[in-house]
MARFIVEX-332996 format. One line per 10 residues: number of its first residue (from 1); their letters; for each residue z negated, y, x negated of C-alpha. Coordinates in nm, 2 decimals, padded with zeros to 4 digits, always signed. Layout:
% MARFIVEX-332996
NUM) A) Z:Y:X  ...
% end
This chain:
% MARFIVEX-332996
1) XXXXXXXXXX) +04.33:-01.49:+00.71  +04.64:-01.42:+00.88  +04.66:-01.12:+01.08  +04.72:-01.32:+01.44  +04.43:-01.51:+01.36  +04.22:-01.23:+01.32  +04.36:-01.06:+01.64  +04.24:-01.40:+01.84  +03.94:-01.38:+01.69  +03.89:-01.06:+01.79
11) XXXXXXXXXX) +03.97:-01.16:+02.18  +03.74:-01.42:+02.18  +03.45:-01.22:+02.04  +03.55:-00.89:+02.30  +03.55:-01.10:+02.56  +03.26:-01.34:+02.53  +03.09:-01.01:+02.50  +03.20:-00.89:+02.80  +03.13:-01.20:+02.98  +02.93:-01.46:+02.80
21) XXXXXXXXXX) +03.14:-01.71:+02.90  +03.29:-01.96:+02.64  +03.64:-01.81:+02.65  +03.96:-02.02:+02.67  +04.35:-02.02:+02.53  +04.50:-01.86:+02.83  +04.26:-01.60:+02.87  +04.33:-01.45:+02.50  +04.70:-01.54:+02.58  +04.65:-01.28:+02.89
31) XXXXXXXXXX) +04.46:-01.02:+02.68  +04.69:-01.02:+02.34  +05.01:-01.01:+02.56  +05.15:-01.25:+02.24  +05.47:-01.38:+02.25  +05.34:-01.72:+02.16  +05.25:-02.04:+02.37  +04.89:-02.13:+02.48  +04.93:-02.40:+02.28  +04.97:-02.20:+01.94
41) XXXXXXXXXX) +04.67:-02.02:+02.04  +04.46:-02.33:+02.07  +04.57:-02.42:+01.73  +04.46:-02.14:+01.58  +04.16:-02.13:+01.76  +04.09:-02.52:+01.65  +04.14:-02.39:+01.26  +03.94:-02.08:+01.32  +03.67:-02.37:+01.43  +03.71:-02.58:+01.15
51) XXXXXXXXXX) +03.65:-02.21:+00.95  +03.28:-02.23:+01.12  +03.39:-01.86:+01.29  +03.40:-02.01:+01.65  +03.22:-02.33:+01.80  +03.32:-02.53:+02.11  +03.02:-02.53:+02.29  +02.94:-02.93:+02.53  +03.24:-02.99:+02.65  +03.36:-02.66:+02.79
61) XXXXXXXXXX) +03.74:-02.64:+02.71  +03.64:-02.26:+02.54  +03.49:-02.13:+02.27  +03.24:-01.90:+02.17  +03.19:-01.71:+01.85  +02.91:-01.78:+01.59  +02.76:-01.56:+01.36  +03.03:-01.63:+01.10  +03.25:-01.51:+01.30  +03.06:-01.22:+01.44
71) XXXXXXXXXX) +03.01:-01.11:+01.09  +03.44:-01.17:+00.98  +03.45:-00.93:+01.35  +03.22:-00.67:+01.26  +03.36:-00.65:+00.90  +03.70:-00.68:+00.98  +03.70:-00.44:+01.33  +03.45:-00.15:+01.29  +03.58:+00.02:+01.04  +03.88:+00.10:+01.30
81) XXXXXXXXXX) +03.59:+00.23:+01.57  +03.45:+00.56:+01.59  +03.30:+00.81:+01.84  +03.52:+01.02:+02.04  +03.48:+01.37:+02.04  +03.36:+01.40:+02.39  +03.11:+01.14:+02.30  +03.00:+01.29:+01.95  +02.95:+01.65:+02.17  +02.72:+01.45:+02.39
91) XXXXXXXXXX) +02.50:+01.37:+02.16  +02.50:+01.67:+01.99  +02.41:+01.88:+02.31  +02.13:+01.60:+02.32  +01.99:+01.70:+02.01  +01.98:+02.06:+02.05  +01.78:+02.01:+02.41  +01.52:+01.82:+02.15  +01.16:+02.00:+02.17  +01.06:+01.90:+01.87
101) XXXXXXXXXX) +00.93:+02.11:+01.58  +00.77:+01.82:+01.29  +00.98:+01.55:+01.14  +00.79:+01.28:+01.35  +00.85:+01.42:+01.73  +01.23:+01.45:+01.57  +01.28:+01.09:+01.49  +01.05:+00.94:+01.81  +01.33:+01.14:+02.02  +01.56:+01.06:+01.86
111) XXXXXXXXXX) +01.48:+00.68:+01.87  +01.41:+00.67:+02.23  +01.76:+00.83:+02.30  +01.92:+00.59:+02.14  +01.75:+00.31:+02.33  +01.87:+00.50:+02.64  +02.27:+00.56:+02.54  +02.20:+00.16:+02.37  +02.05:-00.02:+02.70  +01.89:-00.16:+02.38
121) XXXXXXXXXX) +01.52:-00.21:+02.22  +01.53:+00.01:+01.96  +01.28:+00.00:+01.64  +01.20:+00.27:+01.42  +01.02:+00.32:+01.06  +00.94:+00.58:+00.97  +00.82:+00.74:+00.66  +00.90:+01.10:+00.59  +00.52:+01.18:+00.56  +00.54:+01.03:+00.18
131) XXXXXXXXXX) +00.71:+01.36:+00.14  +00.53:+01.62:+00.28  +00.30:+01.82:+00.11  -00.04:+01.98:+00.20  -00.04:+02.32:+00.32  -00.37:+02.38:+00.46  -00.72:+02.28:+00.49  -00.97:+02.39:+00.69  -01.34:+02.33:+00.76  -01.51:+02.40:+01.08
141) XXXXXXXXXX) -01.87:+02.35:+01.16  -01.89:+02.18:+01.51  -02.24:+02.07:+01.46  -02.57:+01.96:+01.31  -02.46:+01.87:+00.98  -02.11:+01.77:+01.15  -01.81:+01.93:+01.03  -01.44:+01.85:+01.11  -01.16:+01.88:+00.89  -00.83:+01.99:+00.94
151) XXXXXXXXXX) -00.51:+01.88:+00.72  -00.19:+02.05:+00.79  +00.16:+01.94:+00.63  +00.50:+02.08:+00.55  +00.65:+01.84:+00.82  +00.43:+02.03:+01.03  +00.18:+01.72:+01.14  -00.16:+01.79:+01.17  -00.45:+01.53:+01.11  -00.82:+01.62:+01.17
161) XXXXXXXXXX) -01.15:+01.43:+01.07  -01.52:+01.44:+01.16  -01.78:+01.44:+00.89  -02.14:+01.41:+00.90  -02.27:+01.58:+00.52  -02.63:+01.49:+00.46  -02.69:+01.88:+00.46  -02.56:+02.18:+00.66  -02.35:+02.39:+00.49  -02.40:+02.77:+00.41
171) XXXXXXXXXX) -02.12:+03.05:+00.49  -02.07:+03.10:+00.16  -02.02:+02.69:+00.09  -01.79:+02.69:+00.36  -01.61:+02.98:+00.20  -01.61:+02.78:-00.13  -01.50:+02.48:+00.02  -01.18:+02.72:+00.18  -01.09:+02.88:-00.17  -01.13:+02.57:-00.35
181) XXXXXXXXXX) -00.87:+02.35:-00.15  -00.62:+02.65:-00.16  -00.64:+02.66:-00.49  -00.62:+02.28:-00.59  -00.49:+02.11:-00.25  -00.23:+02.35:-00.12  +00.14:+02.24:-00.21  -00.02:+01.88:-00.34  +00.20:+01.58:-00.21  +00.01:+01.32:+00.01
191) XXXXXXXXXX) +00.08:+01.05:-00.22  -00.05:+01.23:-00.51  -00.39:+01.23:-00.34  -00.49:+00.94:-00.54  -00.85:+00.81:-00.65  -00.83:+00.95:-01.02  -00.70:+01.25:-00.81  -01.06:+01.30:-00.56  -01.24:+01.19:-00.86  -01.11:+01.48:-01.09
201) XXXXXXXXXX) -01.14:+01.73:-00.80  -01.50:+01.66:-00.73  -01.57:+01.67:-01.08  -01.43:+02.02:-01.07  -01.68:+02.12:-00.76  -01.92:+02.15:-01.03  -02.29:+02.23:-00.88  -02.11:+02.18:-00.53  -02.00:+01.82:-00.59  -02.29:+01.65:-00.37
211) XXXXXXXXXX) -02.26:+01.88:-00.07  -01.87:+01.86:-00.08  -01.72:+01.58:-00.25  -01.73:+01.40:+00.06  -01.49:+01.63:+00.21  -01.26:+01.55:-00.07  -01.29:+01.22:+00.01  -01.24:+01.27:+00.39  -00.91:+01.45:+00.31  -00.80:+01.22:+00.06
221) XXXXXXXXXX) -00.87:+00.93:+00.33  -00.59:+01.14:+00.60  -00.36:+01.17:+00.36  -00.36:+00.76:+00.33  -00.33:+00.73:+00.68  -00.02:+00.95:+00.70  +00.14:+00.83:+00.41  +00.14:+00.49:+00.59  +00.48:+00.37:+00.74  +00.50:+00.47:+01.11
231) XXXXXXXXXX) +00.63:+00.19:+01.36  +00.77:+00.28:+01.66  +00.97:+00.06:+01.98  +01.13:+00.21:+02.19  +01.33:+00.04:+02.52  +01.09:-00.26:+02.51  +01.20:-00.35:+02.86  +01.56:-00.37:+02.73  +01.46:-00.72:+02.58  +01.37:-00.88:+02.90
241) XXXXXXXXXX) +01.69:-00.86:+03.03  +01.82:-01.03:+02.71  +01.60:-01.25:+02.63  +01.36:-01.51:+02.78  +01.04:-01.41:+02.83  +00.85:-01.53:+02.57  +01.13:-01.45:+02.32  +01.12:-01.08:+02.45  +00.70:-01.10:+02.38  +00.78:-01.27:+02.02
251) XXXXXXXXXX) +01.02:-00.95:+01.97  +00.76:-00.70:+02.05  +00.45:-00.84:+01.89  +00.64:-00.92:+01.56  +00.76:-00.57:+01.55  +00.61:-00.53:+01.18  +00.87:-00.85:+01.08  +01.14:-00.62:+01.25  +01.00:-00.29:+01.03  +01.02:-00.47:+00.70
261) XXXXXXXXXX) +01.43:-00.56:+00.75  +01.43:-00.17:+00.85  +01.27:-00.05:+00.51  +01.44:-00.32:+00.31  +01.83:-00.23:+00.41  +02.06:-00.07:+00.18  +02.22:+00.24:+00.27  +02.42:+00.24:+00.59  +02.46:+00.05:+00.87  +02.35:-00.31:+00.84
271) XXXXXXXXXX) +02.41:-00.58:+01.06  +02.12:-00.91:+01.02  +02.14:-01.21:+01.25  +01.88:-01.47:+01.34  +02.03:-01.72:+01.23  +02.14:-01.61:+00.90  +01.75:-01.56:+00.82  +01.49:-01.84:+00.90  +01.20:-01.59:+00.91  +01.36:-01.38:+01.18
281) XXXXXXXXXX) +01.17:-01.42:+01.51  +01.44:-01.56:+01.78  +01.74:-01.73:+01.58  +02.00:-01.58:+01.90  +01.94:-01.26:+01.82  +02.06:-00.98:+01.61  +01.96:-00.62:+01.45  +02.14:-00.32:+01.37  +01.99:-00.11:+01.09  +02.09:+00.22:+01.01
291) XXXXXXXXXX) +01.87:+00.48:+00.76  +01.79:+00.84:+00.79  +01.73:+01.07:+00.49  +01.50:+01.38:+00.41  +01.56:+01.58:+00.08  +01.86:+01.34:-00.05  +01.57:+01.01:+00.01  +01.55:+00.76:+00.25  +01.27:+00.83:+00.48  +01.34:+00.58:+00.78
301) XXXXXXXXXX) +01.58:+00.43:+00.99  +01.65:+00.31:+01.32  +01.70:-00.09:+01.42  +01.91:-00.18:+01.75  +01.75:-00.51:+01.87  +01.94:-00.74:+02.13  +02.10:-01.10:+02.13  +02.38:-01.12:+01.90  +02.65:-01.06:+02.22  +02.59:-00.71:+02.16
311) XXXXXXXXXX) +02.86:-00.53:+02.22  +02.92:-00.38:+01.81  +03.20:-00.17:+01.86  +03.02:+00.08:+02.09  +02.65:+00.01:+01.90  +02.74:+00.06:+01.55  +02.93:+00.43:+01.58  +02.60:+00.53:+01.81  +02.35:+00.44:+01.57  +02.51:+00.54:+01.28
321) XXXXXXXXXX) +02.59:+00.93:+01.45  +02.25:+00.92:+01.53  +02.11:+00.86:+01.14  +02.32:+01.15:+01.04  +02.22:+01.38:+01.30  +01.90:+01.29:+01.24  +01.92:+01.36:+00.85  +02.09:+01.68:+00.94  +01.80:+01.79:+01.12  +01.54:+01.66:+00.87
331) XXXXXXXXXX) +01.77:+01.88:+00.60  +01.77:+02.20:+00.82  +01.37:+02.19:+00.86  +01.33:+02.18:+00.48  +01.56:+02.48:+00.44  +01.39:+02.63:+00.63  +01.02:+02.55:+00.50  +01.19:+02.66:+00.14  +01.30:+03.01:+00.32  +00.95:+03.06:+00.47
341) XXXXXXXXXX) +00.80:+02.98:+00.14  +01.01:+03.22:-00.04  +00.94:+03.49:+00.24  +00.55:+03.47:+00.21  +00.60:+03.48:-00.20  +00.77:+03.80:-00.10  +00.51:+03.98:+00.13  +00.25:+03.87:-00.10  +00.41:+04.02:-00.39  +00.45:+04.33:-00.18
% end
């Protein structure tokens, strides 16, 4: 495509962004400052139609973009968009005022953040639990035969459990129970807590195996549960001042629709519009995925949700800044697990 046609393109979309108002030959005249009649322009404009990149809407002498040409915009334009320094220190100063100290309360700040620089709903997966391992176990009596159980991970979340046991533990059962997940649980991934897994370990209780396989099982069962894909929204009240009402609701209770596209991007920052995908819950709409990374894999990523006049050339940089800062700081924390690790191998050595 020739360059001025791209450059008019570009007007249109800019300003029917700014305004959503179908946008008309003199106006991109007034903004491109071309040496070229109003006339020209409406001829390009009427070949960029025929293209199927813009679309006269009733009989309004404008035209408005459609998602072909919002995707020839975003191809074509953000590559030439980035965050200024000021702006990239901004965030950055953000980050470090984040009180966060697991790889969950990270990402949820980090999401909701974004949904406040946005003005946007923001959705984020997130699955970095899948690679945390255990690193400690505890059993504490709280009752008659009721005993709760505490699972603590690298990413430094903590899960706990009731269980009723048909009999009440002795001290030195207790004790067992202690040495025993140590020595076989400690430094086990969550998703290596598997049924062959249980089943081998409460063979290996040996005379113990009816009083305490079913605290095998119970810690076997939290590690499922944090394995599991966390959802989060964030900026839900964004999406009813861009939507209609009952599109805004269809946004929010379909959130798991929105999660899937999130887990099944590639690398990067994606751009999907309704329209372009008939299972997508409102067709005017669009999302903006970008992933985040632990340990060199993907473990998330964030979606930007609004109606597909979102303004992209400020959205994209901010969501993408925000998956690497993110990744940075999910880096970091393992670094410094693996120091703390290597420190305690040290002292106990000692």
């Amino acid at each position: 495509m020739e360059k001025r046609a791209l450059r008019i393109l570009e007007a249109v979309v800019d300003e029917y962004i700014r305004t959503g108002e179908p946008v008309g030959s003199k106006l991109v005249q007034e903004k491109l400052k071309l040496n070229i009649s109003s006339a020209t322009i409406r001829n390009e404009m009427a070949s960029l139609e025929q293209q199927g990149y813009l679309e006269h809407p009733h009989t309004s002498a404008g035209r408005v973009p459609t998602f072909s040409g919002y995707r020839l915009y975003i191809e074509t334009f953000m590559p030439e968009h980035e965050l200024s320094k000021e702006q990239k220190e901004q965030i950055d100063s953000i980050f470090e005022g984040i009180d966060a100290s697991t790889d969950d309360e990270i990402i949820e700040e980090a999401g909701r953040m974004l949904a406040e620089v946005t003005k946007c709903a923001i959705v984020t997966a997130n699955q970095t639990s899948r690679f945390s391992v255990i690193t400690k176990v505890e059993v504490i009596p709280t009752g008659r035969r009721m005993y709760m159980l505490l699972l603590i991970t690298s990413g430094g979340s903590i899960k706990n459990r009731v269980c009723r046991l048909q009999f009440d533990l002795t001290n030195e059962q207790v004790q067992f129970f202690s040495r025993f997940a140590e020595e076989n649980l400690t430094g086990i991934n969550l998703e290596n807590v598997s049924d062959e897994f249980v089943e081998s370990l409460s063979s290996a209780l040996g005379s113990y195996m009816m009083m305490l396989s079913p605290l095998i099982k119970g810690v076997a069962e939290m590690s499922a549960e944090m394995v599991k894909e966390q959802v989060n929204m964030e900026g839900e009240a964004n999406l009813i001042t861009q939507f209609q009402g009952h599109e805004a609701a269809a946004m929010i209770e379909n959130r798991k629709q929105l999660t899937d596209i999130l887990t099944n991007a590639f690398s990067g920052v994606n751009v999907m519009f309704g329209k372009e995908d008939d299972t997508f819950v409102v067709s005017n709409s669009s999302i903006i995925t970008s992933s985040f990374e632990k340990d060199g894999h993907k473990a998330g990523g964030f979606g930007v949700i609004g109606p597909m006049r979102l303004d992209y050339k400020k959205i994209i940089p901010y969501i993408e800044y925000f998956s690497n800062k993110v990744t940075n700081m999910l880096s970091t924390e393992t670094e410094d697990e693996e120091l703390l690790a290597i420190e305690r191998e040290v002292d106990d050595s000692e």
